[in-house]
N, C-alpha and C positions, 0 to 999 in steps of 0.2 A: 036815586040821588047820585048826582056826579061826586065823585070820590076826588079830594082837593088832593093838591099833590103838594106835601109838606120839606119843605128843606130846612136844615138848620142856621142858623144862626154866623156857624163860619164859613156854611155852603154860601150862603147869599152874598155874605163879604168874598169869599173868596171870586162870586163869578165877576163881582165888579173888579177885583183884579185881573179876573183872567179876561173880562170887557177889554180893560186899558190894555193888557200885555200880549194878547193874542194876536191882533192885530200887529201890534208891533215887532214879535216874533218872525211873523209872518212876513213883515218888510225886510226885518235886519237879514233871513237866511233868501226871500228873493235877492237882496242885495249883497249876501255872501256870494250866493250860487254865481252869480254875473260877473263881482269881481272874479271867482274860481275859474270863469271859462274863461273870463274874457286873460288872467292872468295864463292859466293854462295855453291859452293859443300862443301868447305871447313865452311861454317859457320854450312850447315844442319847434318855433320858429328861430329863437334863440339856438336851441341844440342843435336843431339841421344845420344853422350857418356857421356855428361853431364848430362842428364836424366837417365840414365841407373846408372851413376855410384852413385845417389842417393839413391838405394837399393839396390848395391850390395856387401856391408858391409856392412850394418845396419839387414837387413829384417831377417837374417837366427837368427842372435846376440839374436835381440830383442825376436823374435817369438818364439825362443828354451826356452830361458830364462821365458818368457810368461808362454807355459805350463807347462815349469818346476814346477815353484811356484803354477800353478793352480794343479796339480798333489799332489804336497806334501802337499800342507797346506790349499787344498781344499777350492781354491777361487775362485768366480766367475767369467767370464768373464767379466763382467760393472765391477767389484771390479781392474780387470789387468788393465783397460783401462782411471782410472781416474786420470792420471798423476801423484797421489800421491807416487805410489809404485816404489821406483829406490834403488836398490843394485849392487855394485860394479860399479856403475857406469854408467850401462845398466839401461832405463827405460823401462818398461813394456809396454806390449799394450793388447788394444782388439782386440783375434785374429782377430775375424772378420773382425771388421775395416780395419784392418790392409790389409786383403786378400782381401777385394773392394776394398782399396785403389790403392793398389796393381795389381788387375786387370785393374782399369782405369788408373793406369800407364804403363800398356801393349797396353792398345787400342793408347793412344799416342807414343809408341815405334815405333808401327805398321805401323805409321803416319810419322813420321821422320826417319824413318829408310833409307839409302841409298843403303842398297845392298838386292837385293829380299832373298836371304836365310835367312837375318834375321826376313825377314817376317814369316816364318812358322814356325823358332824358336817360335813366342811370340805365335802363336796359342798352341804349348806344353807346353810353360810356363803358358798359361790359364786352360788347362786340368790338369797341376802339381799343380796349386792352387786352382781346384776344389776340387781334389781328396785332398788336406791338410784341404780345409774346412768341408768334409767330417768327416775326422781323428776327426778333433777340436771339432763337434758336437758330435761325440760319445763318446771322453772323457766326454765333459760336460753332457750329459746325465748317464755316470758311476759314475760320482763325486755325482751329485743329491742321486744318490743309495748306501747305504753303502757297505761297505765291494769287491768295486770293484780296491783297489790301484796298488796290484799286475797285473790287466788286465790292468788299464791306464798306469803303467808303463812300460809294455812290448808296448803299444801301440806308447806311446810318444819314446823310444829307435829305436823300429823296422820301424813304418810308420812319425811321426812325424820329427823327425831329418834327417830320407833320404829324403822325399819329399822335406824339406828346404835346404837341399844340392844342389838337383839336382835344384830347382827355382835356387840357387844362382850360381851353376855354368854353369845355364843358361844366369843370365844376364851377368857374366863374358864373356863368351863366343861370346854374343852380342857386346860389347864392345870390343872383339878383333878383332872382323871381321871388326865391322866399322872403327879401327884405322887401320886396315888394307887397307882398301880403300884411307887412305891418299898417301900412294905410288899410287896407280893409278890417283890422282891428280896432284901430284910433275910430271909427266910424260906428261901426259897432258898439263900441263905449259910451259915444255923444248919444249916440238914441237912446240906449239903457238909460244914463241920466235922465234924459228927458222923461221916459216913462216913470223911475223913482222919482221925480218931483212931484207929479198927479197923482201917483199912489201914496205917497207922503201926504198931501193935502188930502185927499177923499179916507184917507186911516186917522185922519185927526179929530174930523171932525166926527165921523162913525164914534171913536171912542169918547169924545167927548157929550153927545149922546146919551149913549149906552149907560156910561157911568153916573149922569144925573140922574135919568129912570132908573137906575138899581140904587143909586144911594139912596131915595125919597122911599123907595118900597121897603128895605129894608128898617130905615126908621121908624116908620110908622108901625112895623110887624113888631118892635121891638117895645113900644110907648104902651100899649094893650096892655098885654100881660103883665107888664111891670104894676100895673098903676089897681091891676086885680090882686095882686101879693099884697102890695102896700094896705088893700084893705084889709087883707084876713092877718098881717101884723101886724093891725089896730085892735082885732077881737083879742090875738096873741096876748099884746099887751093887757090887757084888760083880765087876759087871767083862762078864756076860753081855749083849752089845746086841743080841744075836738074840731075846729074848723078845719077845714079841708079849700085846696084850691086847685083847680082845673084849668089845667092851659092846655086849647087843644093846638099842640106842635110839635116836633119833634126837636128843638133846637137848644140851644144850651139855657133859654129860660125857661122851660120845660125839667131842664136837669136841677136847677135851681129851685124850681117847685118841688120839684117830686125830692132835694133835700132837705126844704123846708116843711114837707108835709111830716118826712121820718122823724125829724128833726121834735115838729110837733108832740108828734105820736111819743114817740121816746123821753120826754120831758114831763107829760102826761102821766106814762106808765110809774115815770119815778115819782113823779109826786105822791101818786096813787100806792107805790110798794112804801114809801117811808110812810104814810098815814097807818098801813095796814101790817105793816112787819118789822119786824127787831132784826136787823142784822148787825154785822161787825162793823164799827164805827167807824173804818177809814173805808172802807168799801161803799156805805151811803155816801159818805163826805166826797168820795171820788166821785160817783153818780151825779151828786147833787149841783157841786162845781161845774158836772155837763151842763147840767141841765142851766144853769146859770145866766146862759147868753142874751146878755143886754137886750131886749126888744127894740128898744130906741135906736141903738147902735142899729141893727138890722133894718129897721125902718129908715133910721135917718140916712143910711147907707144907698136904701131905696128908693129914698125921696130923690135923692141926688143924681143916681141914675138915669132915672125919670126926665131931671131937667137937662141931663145932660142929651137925650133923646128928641127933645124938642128941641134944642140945640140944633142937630144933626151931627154932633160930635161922635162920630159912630167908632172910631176908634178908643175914646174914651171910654163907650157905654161897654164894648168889647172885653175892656180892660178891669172895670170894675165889676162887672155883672162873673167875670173869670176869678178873679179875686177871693168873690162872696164865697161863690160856689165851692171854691176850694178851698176857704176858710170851710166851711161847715161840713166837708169829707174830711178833713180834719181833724177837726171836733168831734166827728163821730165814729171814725175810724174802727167801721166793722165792729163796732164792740169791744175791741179791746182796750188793755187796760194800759200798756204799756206801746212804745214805737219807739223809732230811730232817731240818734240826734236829728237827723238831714229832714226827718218828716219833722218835727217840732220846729225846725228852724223855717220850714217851707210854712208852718200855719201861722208861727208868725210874723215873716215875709206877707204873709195875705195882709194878716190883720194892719199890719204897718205900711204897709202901700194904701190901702183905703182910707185910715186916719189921716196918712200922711195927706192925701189928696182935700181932707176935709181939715187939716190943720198945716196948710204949707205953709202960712204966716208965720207961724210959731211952733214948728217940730222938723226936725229934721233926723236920720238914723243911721247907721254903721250897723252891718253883721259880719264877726269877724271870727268864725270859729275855724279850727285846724280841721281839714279833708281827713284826718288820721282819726276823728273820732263821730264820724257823721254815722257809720253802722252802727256805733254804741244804740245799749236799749236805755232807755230812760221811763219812768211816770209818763203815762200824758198829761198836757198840759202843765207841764213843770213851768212854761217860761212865761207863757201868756199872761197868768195874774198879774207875775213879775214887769212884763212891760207894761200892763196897764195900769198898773200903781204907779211905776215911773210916769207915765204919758197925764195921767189925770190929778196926780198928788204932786206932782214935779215940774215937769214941763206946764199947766195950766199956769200954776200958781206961781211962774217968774216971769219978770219984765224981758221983753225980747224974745229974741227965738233961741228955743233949745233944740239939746242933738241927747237923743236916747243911742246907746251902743252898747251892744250885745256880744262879746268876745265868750270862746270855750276851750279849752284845751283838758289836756291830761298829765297830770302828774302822780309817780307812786300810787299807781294803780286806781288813783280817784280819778272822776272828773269836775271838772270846775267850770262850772256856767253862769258867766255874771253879766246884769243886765245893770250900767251905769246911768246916771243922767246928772246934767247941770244947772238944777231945778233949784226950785225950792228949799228942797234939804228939810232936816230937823233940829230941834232944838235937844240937849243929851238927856232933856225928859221924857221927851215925847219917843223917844230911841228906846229909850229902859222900859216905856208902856210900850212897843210894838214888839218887844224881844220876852217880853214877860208874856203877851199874847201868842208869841208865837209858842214857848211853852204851856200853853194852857193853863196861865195863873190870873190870866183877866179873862173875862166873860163879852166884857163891853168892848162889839168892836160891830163897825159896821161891814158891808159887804166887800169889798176890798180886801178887810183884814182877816174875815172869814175864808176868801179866796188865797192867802198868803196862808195863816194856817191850817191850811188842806194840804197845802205841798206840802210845807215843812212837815205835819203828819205823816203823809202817803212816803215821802223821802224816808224819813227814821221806819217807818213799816217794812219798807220794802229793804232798805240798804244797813240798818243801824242804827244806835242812837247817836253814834261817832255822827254822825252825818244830818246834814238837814241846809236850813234855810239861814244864811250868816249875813249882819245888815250893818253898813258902815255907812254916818249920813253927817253931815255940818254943817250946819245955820247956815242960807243965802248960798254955798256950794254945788250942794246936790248931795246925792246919796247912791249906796252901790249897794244890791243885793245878790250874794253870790250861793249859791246853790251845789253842795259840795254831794255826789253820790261816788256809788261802785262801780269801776269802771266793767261794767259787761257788753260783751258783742255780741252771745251769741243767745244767752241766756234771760226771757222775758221778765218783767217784773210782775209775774200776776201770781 
């Protein structure tokens, strides 16, 4: 049998991204690369004629002028070269200097140059400033000697001034060829474009494509398994925890299974340990609170799912199917007994993103707790009853839309975790029956109130009788229950 080859869930979404963005990755750095060369050509043609054009008015100016006055008034070359000497404007130099400087500004010509001709240029402009430092030595050598003015001036006319001609409209010349090379860039550009526009059109429509065949697969991988859960949380419902569901895939409905199957199994086992054993009475109650989880809610959760699948809302199903899943690691949270404000506040962030998506008409939420107290330990499920009473006792039961808000902090070594709403409210009777249940002096309370006093129980268990579940509520207002524990970080509550 051919062995199917399984991806999950955000592999498949992710390839329809990497569909759409590969391609287009692919364009943007051909289109960097292009710009890069095509700027690069244009920067190294910039430098060469920028360098060039730094002795190609100055060098012939200076250098004529130089031996001119070494000629006439028979001064030395150190005498040209010490800044001091500047007429009309022109300052003076030593020739010499000037001709090494000169030459190691050819060796970097030679270096940035972009068109090979100009290379063999500079090698003649190196034998043209040999051949002038020549010149310059043998005037100096005539000036030393008297009576040689008439020879140094036919020298500096005849060999002096042509050789600084021919250097300068050498670099001149250098400098036209390389500005010449900018048309051969400006051309090279117009085709690049051209060719980005045809790879722009044949990359659009490839991804557009790609990404309808991978959104349609991915949907329909998604609608199956969904729709085999929703049945075994019909037997759930019904009271059967021994069903089991098989999804063959490796994808995050798969992880969603195999939470719902623990999920099962674990719900089961306690049912089965309270029929069959006595243990300590906030210990079961904590259990049983687990075990608790609405089927409906899980179902109708599912159902939604489902349409949102046939939809092809795939980002949606992503969203809630992430949600679930992390509601119910949550909820189960390895067995223990106790977690982190930041995980309590994360399961119910799940729970109230999901409601919220199934009650946007009429709920909206705020979570507003202090970063200083997110590694505190707390109960599990300390808060969860808490927003559910608000969301199904509060928010249902007012006209309009309401805002459930969850703020936490720490004061004097407690913590204080209060979940408000602008609900319903109570009337100061119906307050004194949920406050008297919460001490265990009414019996008569339905699940909700059984869910409320298990915290208030497990809180005084763990933290004190100082401490528990505090409820301030007013007709047509809303109501606020605040949750007063020990403030511990490091120290569990089991």
């Amino acid at each position: 049998m051919k062995k199917r080859i399984r991806l999950s869930l955000n592999k498949r979404l992710t390839m329809i991204s990497v569909a759409v963005l590969l391609p287009m990755m692919m364009l943007v750095v051909y289109l960097l690369s292009s710009l890069a060369s095509t700027t690069k050509a244009y920067d190294e043609i910039t430098a060469s004629v920028s360098y060039a054009s730094k002795y190609s008015k100055d060098f012939k100016e200076r250098m004529d002028y130089s031996m001119y006055l070494a000629v006439i008034a028979g001064k030395s070359m150190a005498e040209l070269g010490n800044g001091s000497t500047t007429v009309n404007g022109i300052e003076t130099v030593n020739p010499y200097s000037y001709i090494a400087e000169l030459n190691k500004a050819c060796d970097e010509l030679a270096q940035v140059a972009t068109v090979d001709s100009n290379k063999s240029k500079i090698k003649n402009l190196k034998k043209s400033l040999s051949a002038l430092e020549k010149c310059v030595g043998q005037i100096e050598d005539n000036i030393a000697q008297t009576g040689n003015y008439d020879t140094n001036m036919a020298l500096l006319d005849e060999n002096i001034y042509m050789l600084t001609s021919i250097i300068q409209d050498g670099i001149q010349d250098y400098i036209h060829v390389e500005t010449q090379n900018l048309e051969n860039v400006r051309g090279t550009l117009e085709r690049s474009n051209e060719r980005v526009f045809y790879i722009s059109l044949t990359a659009c429509l490839i991804v557009s494509v790609l990404a309808l065949v991978l959104s349609i697969i991915a949907s329909r991988s998604v609608t199956r398994p969904i729709r085999e859960l929703c049945r075994s949380l019909g037997k759930v419902a019904k009271g059967d925890f021994t069903t089991k569901t098989q999804v063959e895939s490796d994808d995050e409905i798969a992880v969603l299974t195999e939470s719902f199957n623990e999920m099962t199994t674990e719900i089961g086992q306690l049912v089965e340990d309270i029929k069959t054993e006595q243990m300590n009475l906030s210990i079961i109650e904590t259990r049983l609170l687990q075990a608790q989880i609405n089927p409906h809610f899980l179902y109708n959760t599912l159902d939604t799912i489902v349409w949102l699948a046939e939809e092809k809302q795939t980002k949606e199903v992503v969203s809630m199917v992430t949600w679930l899943s992390d509601f119910f690691r949550s909820t189960l949270s390895e067995g223990r007994d106790s977690v982190t404000v930041e995980e309590e506040k994360h399961h119910i962030e799940s729970y109230l993103k999901i409601q919220q998506f199934r009650y946007q008409d009429i709920m909206d939420y705020r979570i507003d707790i202090d970063k200083e107290i997110l590694d505190y330990k707390i109960p599990k499920l300390t808060l969860q009853p808490l927003v559910e009473n608000a969301l199904y006792h509060g928010i249902k039961n007012k006209r309009g839309k309401g805002m459930i808000y969850i703020h936490g902090c720490e004061k004097n070594g407690k913590l204080f975790l209060a979940v408000e709403d602008n609900g319903k409210g109570m009337t100061e009777e119906s307050l004194n029956v949920l406050r008297k249940s919460m001490n265990g002096m009414d019996e008569t309370q339905d699940r909700s109130g059984f869910g409320l006093k298990n915290v208030n129980q497990r809180i005084r268990y763990y933290c004190g009788e100082e401490y528990g579940l505090f409820f301030e509520s007013e007709e047509n207002k809303g109501t606020k229950a605040t949750a007063i524990l020990s403030a511990k970080k490091n120290e569990p509550f089991s």
